[in-house]
VOFI-200618 format. One line per 2 residues: number of its first residue (from 0); for each residue x, y, z of C-alpha. Coordinates in steps of 0.5 Angstrom, whole numbers, plus 500, padded with zeros to 3 digits. Layout:
NUM = X,Y,Z | ...
END
This chain:
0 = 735,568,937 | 741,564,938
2 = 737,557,941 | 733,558,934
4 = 740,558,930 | 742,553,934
6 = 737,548,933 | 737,550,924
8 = 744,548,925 | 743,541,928
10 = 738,540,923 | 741,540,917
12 = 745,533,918 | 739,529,919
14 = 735,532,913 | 742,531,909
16 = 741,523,912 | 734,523,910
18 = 736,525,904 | 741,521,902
20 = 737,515,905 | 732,517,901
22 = 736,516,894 | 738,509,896
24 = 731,506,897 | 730,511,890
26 = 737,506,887 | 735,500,890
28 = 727,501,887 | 730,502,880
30 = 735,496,880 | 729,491,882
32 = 724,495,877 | 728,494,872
34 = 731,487,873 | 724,484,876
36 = 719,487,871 | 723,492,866
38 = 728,488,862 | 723,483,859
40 = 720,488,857 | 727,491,853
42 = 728,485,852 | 722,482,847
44 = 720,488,845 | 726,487,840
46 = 722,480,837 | 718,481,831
48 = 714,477,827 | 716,474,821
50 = 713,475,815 | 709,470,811
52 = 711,471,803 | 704,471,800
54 = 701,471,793 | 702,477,789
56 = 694,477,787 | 693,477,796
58 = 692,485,799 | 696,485,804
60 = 690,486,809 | 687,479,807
62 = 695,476,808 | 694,479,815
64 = 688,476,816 | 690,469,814
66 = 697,468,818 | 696,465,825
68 = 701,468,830 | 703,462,835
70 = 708,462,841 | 711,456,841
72 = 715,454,848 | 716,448,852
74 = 719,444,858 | 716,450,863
76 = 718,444,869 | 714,447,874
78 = 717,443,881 | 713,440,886
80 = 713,439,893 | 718,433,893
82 = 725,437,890 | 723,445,889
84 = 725,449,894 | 722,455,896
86 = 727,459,893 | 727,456,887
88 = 720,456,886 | 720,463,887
90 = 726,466,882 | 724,461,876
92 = 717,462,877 | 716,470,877
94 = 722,469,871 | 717,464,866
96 = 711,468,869 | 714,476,867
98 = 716,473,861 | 710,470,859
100 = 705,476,861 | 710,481,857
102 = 711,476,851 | 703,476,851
104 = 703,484,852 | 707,486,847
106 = 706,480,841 | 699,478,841
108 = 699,471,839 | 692,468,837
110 = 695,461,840 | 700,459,845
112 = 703,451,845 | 707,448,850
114 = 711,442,848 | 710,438,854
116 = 714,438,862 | 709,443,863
118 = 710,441,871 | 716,438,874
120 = 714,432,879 | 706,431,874
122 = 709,424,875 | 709,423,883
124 = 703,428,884 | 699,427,890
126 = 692,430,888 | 694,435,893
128 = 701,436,890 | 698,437,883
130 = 692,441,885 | 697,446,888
132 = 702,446,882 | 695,447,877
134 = 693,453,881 | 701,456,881
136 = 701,454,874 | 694,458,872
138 = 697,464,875 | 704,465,871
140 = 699,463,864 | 693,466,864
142 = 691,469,858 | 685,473,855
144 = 680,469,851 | 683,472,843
146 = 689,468,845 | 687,460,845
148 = 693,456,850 | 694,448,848
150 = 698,444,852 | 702,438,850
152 = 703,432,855 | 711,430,857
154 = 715,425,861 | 715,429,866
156 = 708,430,867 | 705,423,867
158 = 711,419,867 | 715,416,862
160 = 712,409,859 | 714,404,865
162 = 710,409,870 | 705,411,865
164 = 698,411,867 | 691,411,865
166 = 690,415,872 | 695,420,870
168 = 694,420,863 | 686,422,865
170 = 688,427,870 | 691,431,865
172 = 687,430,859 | 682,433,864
174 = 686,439,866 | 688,441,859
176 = 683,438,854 | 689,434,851
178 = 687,428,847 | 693,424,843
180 = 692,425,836 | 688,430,836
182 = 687,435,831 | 687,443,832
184 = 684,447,826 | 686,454,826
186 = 685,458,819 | 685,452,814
188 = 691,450,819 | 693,443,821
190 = 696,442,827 | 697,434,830
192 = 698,434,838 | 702,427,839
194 = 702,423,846 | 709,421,845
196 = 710,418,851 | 705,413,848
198 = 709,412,842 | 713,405,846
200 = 711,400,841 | 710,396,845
202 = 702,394,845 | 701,397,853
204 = 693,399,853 | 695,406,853
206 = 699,406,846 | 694,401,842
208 = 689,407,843 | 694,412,842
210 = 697,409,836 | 688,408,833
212 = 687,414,835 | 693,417,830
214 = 693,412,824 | 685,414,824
216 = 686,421,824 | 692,420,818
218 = 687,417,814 | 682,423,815
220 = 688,428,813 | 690,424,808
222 = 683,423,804 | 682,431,805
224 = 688,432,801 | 687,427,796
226 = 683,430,789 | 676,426,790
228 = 675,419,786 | 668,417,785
230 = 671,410,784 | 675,409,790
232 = 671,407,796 | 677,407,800
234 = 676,415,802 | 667,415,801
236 = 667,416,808 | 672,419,811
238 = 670,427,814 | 673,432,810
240 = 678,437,813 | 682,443,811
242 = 688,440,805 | 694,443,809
244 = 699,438,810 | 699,438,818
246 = 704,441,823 | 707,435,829
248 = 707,437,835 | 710,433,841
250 = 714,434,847 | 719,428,845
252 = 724,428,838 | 723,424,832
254 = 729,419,832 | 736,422,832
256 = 743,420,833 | 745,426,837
258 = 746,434,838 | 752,433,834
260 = 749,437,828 | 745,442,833
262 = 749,449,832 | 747,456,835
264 = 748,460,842 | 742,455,845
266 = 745,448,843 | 747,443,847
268 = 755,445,851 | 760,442,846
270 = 762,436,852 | 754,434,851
272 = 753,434,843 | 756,427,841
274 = 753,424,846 | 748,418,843
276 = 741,419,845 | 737,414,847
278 = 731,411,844 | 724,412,847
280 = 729,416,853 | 732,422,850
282 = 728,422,843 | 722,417,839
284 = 725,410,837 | 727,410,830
286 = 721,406,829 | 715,410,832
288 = 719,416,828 | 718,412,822
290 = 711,412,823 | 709,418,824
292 = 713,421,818 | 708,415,814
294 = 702,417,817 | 702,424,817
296 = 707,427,811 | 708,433,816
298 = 710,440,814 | 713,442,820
300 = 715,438,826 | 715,441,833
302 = 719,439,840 | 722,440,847
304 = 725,435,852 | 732,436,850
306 = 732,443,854 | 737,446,848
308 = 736,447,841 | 736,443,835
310 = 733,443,827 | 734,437,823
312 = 731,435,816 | 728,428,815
314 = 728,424,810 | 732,430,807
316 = 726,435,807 | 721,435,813
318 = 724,440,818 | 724,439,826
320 = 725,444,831 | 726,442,838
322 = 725,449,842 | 729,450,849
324 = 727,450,855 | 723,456,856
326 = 726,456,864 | 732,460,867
328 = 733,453,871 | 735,449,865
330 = 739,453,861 | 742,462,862
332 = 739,463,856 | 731,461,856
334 = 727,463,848 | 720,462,844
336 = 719,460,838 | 714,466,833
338 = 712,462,828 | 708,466,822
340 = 703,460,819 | 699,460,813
342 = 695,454,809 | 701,453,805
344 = 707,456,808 | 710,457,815
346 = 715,463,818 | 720,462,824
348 = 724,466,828 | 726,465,836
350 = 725,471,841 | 730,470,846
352 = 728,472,854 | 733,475,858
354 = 740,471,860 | 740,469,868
356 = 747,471,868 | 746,478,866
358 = 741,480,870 | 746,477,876
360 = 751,482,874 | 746,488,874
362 = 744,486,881 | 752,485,883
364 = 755,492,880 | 749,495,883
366 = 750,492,890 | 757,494,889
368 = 756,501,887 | 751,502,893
370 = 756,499,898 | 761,504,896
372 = 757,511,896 | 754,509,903
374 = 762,507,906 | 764,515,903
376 = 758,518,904 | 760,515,912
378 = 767,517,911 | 768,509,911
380 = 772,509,905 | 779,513,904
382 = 778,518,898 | 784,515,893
384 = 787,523,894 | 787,522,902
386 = 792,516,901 | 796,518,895
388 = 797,524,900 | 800,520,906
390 = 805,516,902 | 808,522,898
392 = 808,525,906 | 812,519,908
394 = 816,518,903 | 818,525,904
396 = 819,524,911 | 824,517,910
END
């Protein structure tokens, strides 16, 4: 009877042990579910569309109907063999990745457009390297087939002008379906996808088709919002396209001195904002800007590149958004655009993603709290009354 006692007794310290050791892989577990799968979720559950004003005589069922939901992001930079760590590779892919699937769970968009520098090295890829960088890129953004995924060539990509070339050029055409001026026509909406890259205006092979390719398609959009003219003949032939003045989009702005009018918590820093841009480096020059702007006369223009935020007017009424990076490691503060679109109008609002920061702290208040319950439960750490205690013993004893 004794030895069975003694045995109970000796017991209870390793199932206290266990107990507690229990506890802290339950802590540990709830901290890494919540920062790696839960905050995103907490986070873009707070974003809604915008609505779309619509005609008093529409049913709110076919003004449902008649909006397209798009997610527009940009800059992505998946980085390639040459200067992406393992780490780094590992951290900001699973945050774009986790941000994109939730952000697809829970909104639902019927189109998905990323605005160029969709990989980080696209410009120096060996065929091994890109193929590796396709597949990792196909993981993080898988889609169902209700939502439709366009993408937009960058600098990064296939180089900026001087290291353009057709094989590069090709090689992303081929992955992504992307062909510059190509029109994508969703519910009655025009969308214009410009290679911006190739808006140099110096007369390379490569621009001249580009810039073919845009004019001819301007001259089709233009007719199709013209009332027919039996007499003129300039428009007989052109193929007829829905009237809706077109949406830009492009990985490069259109022309602009600097940030210095940008406002908002995603902006450019403050020390950045007044620095000049340079043309057909940091935005399209003033030139190919113009020609786009004649062209095409676009409701909304839409861009990245710059990794912060921006929205100017040109020519005094034409908006232009530039979308930030959509990456923790080019800005704390990563963020989509949600955009409502109709035929006539357009709704914008922007969906913050979780700061990196934020999440930083979470981890280290957790550590420190997990480092101060395994010092007490050892009795590592002096509990505060023990040392008021021997203070006020030695202050009697002095």
């Amino acid at each position: 009877m004794l030895a069975s006692g003694s045995t109970t007794v000796k017991s209870l310290p390793l199932k206290r042990r266990l107990c507690f050791l229990l506890k802290l892989v339950c802590f540990v577990s709830s901290v890494l579910i919540f920062c790696e799968f839960l905050i995103y979720y907490v986070v873009i559950f707070q974003c809604q569309w915008p609505e779309v004003k619509g005609g008093a005589h529409v049913s709110e069922k076919e003004t449902s109907a008649s909006v397209l939901k798009a997610i527009i992001l940009a800059d992505t930079h998946l980085l390639g063999e040459i200067k992406g760590h393992w780490l780094d590779k590992l951290r900001r892919e699973w945050q774009m990745e986790r941000s994109f699937q939730t952000a697809l769970w829970l909104l639902q968009p019927d189109i998905v457009f990323i605005l160029g520098d969709v990989f980080d090295e696209g410009k120096w890829s060996s065929p091994q390297a890109w193929a590796d960088d396709v597949r990792r890129f196909r993981k993080m953004f898988k889609h169902p087939v209700s939502t439709e995924l366009v993408i937009v060539v960058g600098n990064h990509d296939i180089g900026f002008h001087y290291e353009m070339t057709a094989y590069k050029v090709n090689r992303f055409e081929k992955l992504f379906n992307f062909t510059s001026g190509k029109l994508i026509t969703r519910k009655g909406i025009n969308f214009v996808i410009v290679n911006s890259v190739a808006m140099e205006g110096d007369g390379c092979a490569l621009c001249r088709s580009s810039e073919a390719k845009l004019a001819a398609l301007s001259h089709r959009l233009n007719c199709s919002r013209q009332k027919p003219d039996p007499a003129s003949r300039r428009c007989r032939d052109a193929e007829k396209l829905p009237a809706s003045e077109p949406i830009l989009l492009q990985h490069y702005p259109l022309y602009r001195k600097s940030d210095a009018e940008c406002s908002g918590e995603d902006s450019a820093p403050p020390e950045e904002k007044n620095i000049p841009f340079k043309e057909k480096y940091d935005v399209l020059s003033q030139e190919a800007s113009q020609k786009l702007l004649w062209w095409f006369h676009p409701r909304l223009i839409l861009s990245g590149h710059t990794h912060s935020a921006c929205q100017v007017l040109h020519a005094g009424k034409i908006p232009e958004i530039s979308i930030p990076s959509f990456s923790w490691r080019n800005r704390n503060n990563p963020s989509f655009i949600m955009g409502s679109v109709t035929p006539t109008d357009f709704s914008l609002q922007k969906c913050f993603l979780p700061c990196e920061s934020r999440v930083f702290t979470v981890y280290c208040a957790a550590g420190a709290l997990l480092a101060i319950l395994t010092l007490a439960r050892f009795q590592l750490l002096t509990p505060p009354l023990n040392v008021a205690q021997r203070l006020i013993s030695k202050h009697k004893a002095v």
